[in-house]
C-alpha positions in Angstrom: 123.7 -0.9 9.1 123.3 -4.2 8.3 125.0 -5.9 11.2 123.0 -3.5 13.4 119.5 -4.8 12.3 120.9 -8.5 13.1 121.5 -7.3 16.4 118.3 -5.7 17.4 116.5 -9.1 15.3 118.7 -11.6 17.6 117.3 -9.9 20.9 113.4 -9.9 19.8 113.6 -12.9 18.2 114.3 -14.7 21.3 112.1 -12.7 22.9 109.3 -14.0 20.4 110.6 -17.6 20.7 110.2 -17.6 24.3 107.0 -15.2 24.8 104.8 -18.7 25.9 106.9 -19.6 28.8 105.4 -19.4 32.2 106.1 -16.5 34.5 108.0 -16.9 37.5 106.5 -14.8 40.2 109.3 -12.8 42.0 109.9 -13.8 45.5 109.8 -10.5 48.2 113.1 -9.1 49.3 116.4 -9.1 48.8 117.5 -11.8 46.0 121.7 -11.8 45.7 123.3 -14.0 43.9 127.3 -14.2 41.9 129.5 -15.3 40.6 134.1 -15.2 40.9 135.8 -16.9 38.0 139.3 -16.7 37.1 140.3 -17.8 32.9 143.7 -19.3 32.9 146.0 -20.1 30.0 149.4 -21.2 29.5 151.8 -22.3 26.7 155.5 -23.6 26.9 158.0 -24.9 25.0 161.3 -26.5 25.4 163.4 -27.2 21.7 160.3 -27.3 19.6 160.9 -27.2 16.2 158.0 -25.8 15.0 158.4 -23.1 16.9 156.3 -21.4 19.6 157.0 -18.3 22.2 156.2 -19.2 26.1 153.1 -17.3 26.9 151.1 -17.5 30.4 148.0 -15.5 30.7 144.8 -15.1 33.2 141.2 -13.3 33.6 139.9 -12.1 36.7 135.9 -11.5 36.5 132.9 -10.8 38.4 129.3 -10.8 37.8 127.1 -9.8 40.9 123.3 -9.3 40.9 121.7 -7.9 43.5 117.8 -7.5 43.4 114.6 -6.1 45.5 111.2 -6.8 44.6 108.2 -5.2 47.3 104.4 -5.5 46.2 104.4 -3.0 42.5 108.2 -2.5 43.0 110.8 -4.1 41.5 114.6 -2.5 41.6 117.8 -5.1 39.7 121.3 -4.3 40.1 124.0 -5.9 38.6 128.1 -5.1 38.8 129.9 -6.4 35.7 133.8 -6.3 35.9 136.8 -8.4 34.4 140.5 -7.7 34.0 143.3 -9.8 31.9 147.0 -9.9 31.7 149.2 -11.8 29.7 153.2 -12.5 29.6 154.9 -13.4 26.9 158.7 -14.6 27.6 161.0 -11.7 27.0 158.6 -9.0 27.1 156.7 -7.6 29.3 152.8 -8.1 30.7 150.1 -6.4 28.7 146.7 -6.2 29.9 144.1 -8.1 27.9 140.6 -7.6 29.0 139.6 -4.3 31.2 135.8 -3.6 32.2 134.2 -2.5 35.1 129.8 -1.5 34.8 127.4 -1.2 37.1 123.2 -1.3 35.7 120.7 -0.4 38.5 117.2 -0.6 36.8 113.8 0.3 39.2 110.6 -0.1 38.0 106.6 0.1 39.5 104.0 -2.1 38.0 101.6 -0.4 35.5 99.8 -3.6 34.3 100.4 -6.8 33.2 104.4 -7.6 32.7 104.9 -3.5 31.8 106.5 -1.1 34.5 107.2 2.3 34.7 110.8 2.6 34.8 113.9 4.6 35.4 118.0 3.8 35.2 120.9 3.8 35.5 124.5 3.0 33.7 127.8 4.0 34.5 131.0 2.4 32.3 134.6 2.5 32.7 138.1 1.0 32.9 140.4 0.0 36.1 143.7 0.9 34.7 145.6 2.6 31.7 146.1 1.5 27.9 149.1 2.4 25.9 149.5 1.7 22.3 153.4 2.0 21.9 154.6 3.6 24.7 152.0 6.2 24.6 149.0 6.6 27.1 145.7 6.1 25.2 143.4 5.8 28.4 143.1 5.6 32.5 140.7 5.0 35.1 137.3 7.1 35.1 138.7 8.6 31.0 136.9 7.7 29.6 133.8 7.4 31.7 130.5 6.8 30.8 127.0 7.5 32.6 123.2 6.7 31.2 120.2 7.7 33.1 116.7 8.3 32.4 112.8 7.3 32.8 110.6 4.4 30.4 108.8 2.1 30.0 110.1 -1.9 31.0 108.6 -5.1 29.7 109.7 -7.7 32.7 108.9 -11.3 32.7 111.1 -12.9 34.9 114.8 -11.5 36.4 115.9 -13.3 33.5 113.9 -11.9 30.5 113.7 -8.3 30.3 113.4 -5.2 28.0 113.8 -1.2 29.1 112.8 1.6 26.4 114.1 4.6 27.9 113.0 7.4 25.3 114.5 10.9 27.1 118.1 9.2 28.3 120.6 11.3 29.1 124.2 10.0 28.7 127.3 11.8 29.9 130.7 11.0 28.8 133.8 12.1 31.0 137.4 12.2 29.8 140.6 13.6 31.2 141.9 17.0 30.1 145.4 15.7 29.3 143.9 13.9 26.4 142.2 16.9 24.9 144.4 20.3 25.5 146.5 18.5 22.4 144.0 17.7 19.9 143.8 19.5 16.5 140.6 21.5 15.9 138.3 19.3 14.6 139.2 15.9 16.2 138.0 14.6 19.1 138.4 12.2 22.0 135.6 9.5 22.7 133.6 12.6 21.6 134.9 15.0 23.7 135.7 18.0 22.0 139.6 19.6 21.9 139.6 21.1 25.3 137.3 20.0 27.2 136.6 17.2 29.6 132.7 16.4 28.9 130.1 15.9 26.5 126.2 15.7 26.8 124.0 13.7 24.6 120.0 13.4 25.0 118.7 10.6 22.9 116.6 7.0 23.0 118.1 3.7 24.7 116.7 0.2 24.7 118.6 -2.4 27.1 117.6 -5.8 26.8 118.7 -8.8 28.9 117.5 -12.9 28.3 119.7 -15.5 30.3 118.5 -18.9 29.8 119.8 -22.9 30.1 120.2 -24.4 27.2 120.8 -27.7 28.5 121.6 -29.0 31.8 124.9 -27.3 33.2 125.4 -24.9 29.9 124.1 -21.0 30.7 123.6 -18.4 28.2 123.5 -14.8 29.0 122.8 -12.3 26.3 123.1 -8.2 26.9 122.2 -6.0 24.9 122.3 -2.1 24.9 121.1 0.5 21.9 121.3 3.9 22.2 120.5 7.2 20.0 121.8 10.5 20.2 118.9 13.0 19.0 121.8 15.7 19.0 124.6 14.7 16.8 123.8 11.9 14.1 120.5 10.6 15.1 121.1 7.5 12.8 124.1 6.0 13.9 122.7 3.6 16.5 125.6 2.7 19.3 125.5 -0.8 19.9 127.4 -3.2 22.8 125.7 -6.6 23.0 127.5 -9.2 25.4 126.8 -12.9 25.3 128.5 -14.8 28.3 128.7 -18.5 27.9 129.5 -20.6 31.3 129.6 -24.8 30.7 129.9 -26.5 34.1 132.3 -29.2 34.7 131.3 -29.3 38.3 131.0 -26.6 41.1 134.2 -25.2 41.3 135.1 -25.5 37.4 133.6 -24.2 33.9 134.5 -23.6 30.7 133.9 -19.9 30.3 133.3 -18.3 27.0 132.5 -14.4 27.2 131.9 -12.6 23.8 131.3 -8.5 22.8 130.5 -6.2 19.9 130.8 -2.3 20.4 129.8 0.0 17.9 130.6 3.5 19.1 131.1 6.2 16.2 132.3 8.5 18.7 135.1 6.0 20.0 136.1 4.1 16.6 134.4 4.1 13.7 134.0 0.2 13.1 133.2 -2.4 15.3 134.8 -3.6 18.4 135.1 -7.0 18.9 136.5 -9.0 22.0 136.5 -12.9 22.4 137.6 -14.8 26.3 137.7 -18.4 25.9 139.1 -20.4 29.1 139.1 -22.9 31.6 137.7 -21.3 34.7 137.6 -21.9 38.2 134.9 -20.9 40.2 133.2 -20.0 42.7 129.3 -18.7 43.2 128.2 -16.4 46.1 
């Protein structure tokens, strides 16, 4: 519980370091704007004595916004996704990063920097995990979707908090993973059986990007949700913080870290950390 309550504290405590800064006024239109980078690492060894195992690996990512702002209307979209493989001499590749999201958020001005809001979230993977030899998960299982009205505090693309108090969130999972399971158990929620599960509960989704020096981005994400039906008190959390320190236009050092904690999927936190040379290239 504690860790959760530093999580929620980092996000409004930035947003209470940075409440004096001046508004940017959103431009009309269409605003698009991404970025391609690709993480590569590679080790080798020819009769070293202190040993070492030849190793070559490599991340694929995108990160894609795509925005509209009219008079009281503002609707941001942004696609998230990344996959990694690595190969390590004599065996063979295993896949080291996997994500694919899409956030569509629309909002109408109610006064001041608050909206009236409503979203969208949809989750998944690109390809399957095994954990020795044994399927654990595909494409679209599981899958996740989020939706519903609130209430968003904008102000500025880059500084922005949604409170979405009535969200529904639908989680979808093959059947081949559940006809098997023992009474009792579950997958990613889903019950032995079945191939959904419906939860009703409160989401807050907070975003704050900002440049910390010249050349050196920040970009923090940061997702709560409650489900009022099953265990009201065990907040999930997935906060992201993507790090990207130019060299010069075609090459950064990328450093991309996430916390997950989903009761449903493990019970413990879920940590992943990408640290890499990257090349690339903004759209």
């Amino acid at each position: 519980m504690m860790k959760k309550i530093v999580a929620i504290a980092m996000l409004f405590g930035t947003l209470v370091v940075n409440a004096q800064e001046k508004k940017e006024e959103p431009k009309e239109g269409w605003k698009r704007g991404g970025n391609i980078s690709f993480l590569f690492n590679q080790s080798a060894f020819n009769n070293w004595l202190a040993g070492g195992v030849n190793n070559i690996s490599g991340t694929l990512g995108i990160n894609y916004d795509f925005n509209y702002a009219k008079g009281d209307w503002t609707w941001d979209n942004k696609i998230i996704a990344s996959y990694g493989l690595t190969k390590i001499k004599n065996e063979g590749a295993k896949k080291t990063d996997d994500r694919f999201e899409f956030n569509s958020l629309a909002g109408k001005k109610a006064s001041g920097n608050w909206y009236y809001s409503a979203f969208f979230n949809f989750k998944t993977q690109m390809s399957s995990t095994y954990n020795e030899g044994v399927q654990q998960s595909h494409f679209f299982s599981p899958a996740y979707f989020q939706f519903g009205p609130g209430m968003l505090w904008k102000k500025s693309e880059n500084l922005k908090v949604n409170f979405a108090p009535a969200t529904s969130k639908l989680i979808i999972v093959d059947n081949q993973f559940t006809a098997g399971l023992p009474a009792g158990a579950s997958y990613f929620g889903v019950k032995p059986g079945e191939t959904t599960r419906y939860e009703l509960g409160a989401a807050i989704n907070g975003y704050y990007k900002i440049n910390i020096m010249e050349n050196v981005s920040v970009e923090n994400i940061l997702n709560l949700y409650s489900n009022y039906l099953d265990e009201a008190q065990n907040v999930d959390i997935d906060y992201t913080v993507n790090v990207v320190m130019k060299i010069n236009k075609y090459l950064s050092a990328n450093l991309a870290l996430q916390a997950i904690y989903d009761d449903n999927a493990y019970e413990g936190f879920q940590t992943r950390e990408i640290f890499g040379l990257g090349v690339n290239y903004n759209f």
